[in-house]
N, C-alpha and C positions, 0 to 999 in steps of 0.2 A: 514566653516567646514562642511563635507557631516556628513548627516546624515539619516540612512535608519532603515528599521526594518524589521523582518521577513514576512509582508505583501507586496504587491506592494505598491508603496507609492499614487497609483490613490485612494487607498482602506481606506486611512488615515482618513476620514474623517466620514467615516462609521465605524471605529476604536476607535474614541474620541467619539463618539455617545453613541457604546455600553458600552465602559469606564464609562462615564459620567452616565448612568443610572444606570451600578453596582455599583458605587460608592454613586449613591441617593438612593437606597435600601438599602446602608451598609447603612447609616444613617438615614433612614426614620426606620429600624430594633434595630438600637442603640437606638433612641429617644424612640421607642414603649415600648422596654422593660425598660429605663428609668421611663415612666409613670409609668409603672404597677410597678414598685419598690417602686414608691412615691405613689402609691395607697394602695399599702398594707400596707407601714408604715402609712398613715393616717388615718387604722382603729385603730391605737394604740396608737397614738396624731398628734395634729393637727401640721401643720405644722411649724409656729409659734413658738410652743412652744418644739417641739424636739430641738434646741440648749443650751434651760433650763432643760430640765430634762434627753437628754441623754448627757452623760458628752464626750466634745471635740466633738463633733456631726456640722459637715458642708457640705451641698451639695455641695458646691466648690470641695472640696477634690477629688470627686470622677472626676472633670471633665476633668484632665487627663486621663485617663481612655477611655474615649470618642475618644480625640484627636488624641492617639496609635492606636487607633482601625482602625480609620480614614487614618493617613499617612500610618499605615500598608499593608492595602487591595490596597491604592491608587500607591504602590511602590509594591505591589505585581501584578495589573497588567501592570505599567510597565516592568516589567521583563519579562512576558510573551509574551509582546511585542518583546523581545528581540533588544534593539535598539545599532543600531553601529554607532562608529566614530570612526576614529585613523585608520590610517593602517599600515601595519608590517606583515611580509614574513609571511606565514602558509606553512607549508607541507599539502596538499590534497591527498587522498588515493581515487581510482574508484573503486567499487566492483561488482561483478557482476557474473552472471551464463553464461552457457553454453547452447544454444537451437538449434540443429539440426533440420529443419523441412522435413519431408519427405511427399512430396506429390503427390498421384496419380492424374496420367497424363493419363490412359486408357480411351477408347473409352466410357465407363459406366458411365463417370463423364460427360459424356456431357448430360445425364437422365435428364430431366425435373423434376425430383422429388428430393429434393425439388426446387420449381421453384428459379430464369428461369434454372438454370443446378446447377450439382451438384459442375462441379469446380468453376463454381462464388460463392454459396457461402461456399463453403471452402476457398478459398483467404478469404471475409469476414472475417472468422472468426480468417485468418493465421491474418491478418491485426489489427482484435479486439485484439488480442494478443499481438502484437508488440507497440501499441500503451499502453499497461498496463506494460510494462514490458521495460522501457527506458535506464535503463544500462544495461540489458544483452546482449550479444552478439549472433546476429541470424546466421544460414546458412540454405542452402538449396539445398535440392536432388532432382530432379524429376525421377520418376520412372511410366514406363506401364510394359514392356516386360524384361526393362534391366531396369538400373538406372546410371543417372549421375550428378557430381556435377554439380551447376550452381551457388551458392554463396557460396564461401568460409566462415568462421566464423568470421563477422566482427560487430566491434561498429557502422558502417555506415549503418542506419537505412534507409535514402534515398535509397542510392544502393541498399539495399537488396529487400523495394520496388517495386524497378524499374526492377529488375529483374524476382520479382514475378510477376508483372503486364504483363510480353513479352512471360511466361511461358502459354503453355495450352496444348490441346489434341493431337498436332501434334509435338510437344516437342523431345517426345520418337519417333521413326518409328520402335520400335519392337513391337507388339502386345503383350496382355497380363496383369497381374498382379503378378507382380513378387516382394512380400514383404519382399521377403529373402534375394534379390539382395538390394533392398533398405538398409536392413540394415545391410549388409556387405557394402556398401559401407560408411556408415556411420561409423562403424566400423574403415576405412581404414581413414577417416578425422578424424577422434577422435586421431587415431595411430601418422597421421601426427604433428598431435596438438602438442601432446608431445614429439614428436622429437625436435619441432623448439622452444619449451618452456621450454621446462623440467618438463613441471607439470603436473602432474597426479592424479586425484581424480574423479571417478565417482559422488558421491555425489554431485560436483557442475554441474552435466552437466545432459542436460536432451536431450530424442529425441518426436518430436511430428509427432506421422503418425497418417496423417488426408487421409481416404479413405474409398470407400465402400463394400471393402474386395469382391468382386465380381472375380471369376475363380483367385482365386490367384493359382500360380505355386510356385514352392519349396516349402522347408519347414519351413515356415516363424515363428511355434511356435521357432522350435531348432535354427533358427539364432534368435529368439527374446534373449532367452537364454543365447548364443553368446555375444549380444551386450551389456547383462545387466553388464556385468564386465567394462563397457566402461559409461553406462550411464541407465537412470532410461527411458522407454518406456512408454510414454505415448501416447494414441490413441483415435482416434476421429474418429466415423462410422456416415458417410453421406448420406441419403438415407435413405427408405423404407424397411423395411422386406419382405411388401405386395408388393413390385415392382411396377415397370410400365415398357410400352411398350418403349424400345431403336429407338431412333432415330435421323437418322444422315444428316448431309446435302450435296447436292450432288455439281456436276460443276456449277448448276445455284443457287445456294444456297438456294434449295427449301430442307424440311426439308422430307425424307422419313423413314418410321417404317424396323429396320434391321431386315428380315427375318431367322429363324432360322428352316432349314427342315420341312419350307414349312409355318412355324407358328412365329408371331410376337415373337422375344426376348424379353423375360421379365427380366428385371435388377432387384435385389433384393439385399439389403443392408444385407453382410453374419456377423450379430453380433458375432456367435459361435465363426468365425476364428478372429475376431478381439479382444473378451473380451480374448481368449487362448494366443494370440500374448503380450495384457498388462500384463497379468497374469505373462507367461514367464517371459517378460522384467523388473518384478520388478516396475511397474510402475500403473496405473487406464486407465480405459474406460469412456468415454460419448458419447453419440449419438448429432451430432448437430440439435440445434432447432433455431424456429426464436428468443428466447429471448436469453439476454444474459450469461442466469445463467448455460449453460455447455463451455465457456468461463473464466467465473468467476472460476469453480472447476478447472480449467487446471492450471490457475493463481493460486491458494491457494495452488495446490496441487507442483507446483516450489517454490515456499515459502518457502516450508518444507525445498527445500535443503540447501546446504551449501551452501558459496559462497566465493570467489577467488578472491584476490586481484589484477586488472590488472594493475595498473601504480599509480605512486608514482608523485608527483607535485610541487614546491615550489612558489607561488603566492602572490602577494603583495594585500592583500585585506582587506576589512573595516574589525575592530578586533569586536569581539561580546562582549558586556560592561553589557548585564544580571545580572552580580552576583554584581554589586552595587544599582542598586533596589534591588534587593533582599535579602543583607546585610542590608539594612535600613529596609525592613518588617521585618525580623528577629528580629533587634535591636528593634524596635518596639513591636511587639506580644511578649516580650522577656523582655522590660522595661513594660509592662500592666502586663507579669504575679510580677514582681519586684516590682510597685507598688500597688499590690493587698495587696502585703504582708507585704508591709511597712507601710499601715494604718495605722495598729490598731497604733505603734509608732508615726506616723503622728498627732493623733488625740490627744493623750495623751502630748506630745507636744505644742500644742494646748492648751493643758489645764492648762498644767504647767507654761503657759506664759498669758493666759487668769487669773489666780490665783498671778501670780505677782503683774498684773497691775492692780487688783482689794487689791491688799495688803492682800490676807487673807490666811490663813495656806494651804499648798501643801497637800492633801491629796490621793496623786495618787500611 
């Protein structure tokens, strides 16, 4: 018979391990306060001699007590183990969000700031994302001058990838930064969605423009605007405030500084238009850094949404058997509090049968 549990089963034994010593703590904690029970009563008679002078009085008695406490913890955490056998059809449900990524493709992402360019590591970070975030479903826009699909909205994590991986500065051949197109086009995939779906809910969907807002064209707060009836605008500004010098590389691939009227172009990271464009969309800003904690806010901050049921499943899998440890802790912490209560009768009992067989008058 298989039998598995909510660990991998390589992990099994590093499982029994920490079982085994919560289990010797339950009982090294039972016995302790055991003593100290039998220490305080022995300031008040000796050991001995509590069977004679407190009436029906037996440490036995209590040592059920012990042994609930024992199988209880010991079947509670089996339970949390969660261990399977038996298998039998399950219906499975996938749930999941919506993530449009929109990513600049202009010539300012190729900025050495932050090193080595700015669209390495934006992929990075499109990638740190995707990897946190394994049921929702990605797509992707590149946009410089114009904007175009290049991943439709799929579960296919690989593909999406791999398409991100073949994406870079020469992607686009419009010049430009054009964030209004990006996200009308995004707009237009959203639109699609629900045609071939029928479902519609902004809440479960979200758009991530990761760029360095540099010479954007149109009017990219009012299409923020736009798209926020489609979906929540989230944006990531990559690069510098302070800028650096633009440079690009030529036929021999040697790297030259792009002249701007006679004076080194400085690329500068435009926060204003970018925190206006989140603001619009309904959605937050972060600036990328090299740790991971404006990754993590992107992540908490789809969290928030809702989420959409994509496919329904019927699968022949091990059945989850939890709620019988768990029945037994219960019955246990459940018969301790039962026999706490049934003492005092226990004991009197005791007595009334201790009084028999000594032949003397019942006086209970």
């Amino acid at each position: 018979m298989a039998l598995k549990f909510a660990f991998p089963t390589s992990q099994l034994h590093w499982w029994l391990l920490m079982a085994a010593g919560f289990i010797a703590l339950v009982v090294w904690l039972l016995a302790a306060l055991e003593r100290r029970r039998r220490a305080r009563l022995d300031l008040f008679v000796a050991a001995t001699l509590a069977s004679r002078l407190l009436p029906g009085y037996d440490a036995a008695v209590r040592k059920p007590l012990f042994w609930l406490t024992v199988i209880g913890f010991a079947a509670l955490t089996i339970a949390l183990a969660q261990p399977r056998w038996g298998q039998a059809w399950q219906e499975t449900q996938r749930e999941s969000r919506d993530i449009l990524v929109l990513l600049d493709t202009s010539e300012s992402m190729n900025a050495a700031n932050p090193l080595p360019t700015r669209m390495h590591r934006a992929k990075q970070k499109i990638l740190s994302l995707l990897e946190k975030r394994s049921g929702d479903r990605f797509g992707l826009i590149a946009f410089a001058g114009a904007a175009e699909l290049q991943c439709p909205l799929t579960l296919d994590h690989g593909y999406f990838r791999a398409v991100l991986n073949a994406v870079d500065t020469d992607t686009i051949s419009r010049k430009g930064t054009d964030i209004a197109s990006a996200l009308a086009t995004a707009v237009k995939t959203f639109q699609k969605d629900e045609e071939s779906t029928g479902y519609a809910n902004k809440d479960t969907r979200a758009v991530f423009l990761i760029s360095d807002g540099e010479q954007v064209s149109g009017d990219a707060v009012k299409a923020a605007e736009a798209a926020s009836k489609y979906a929540h605008v989230i944006v990531m500004g990559v690069g510098d405030p302070n800028g650096t010098e633009l440079k690009m590389p030529d036929i021999m691939g040697r790297y030259r500084t792009v002249m701007d009227g006679g004076k080194p172009h400085i690329s500068k990271l435009d926060e204003e238009t970018l925190r206006k464009v989140a603001a619009a969309g309904n959605g937050a800003y972060t600036r990328a850094i090299i740790e991971s904690w404006d990754v993590d806010q992107i992540h908490e901050r789809i969290d928030t949404l809702a989420r959409r049921s994509m496919e329904s499943d019927i699968r022949y899998r091990l059945v989850n058997r939890y709620q019988w440890p768990l029945a037994v802790a219960l019955f246990c912490f459940a018969g301790e509090g039962a026999w706490l209560a049934a003492m005092p009768w226990v004991r009197r009992w005791r007595l009334h049968r201790q009084a028999r067989v000594a032949g003397e008058p019942d006086h209970a």
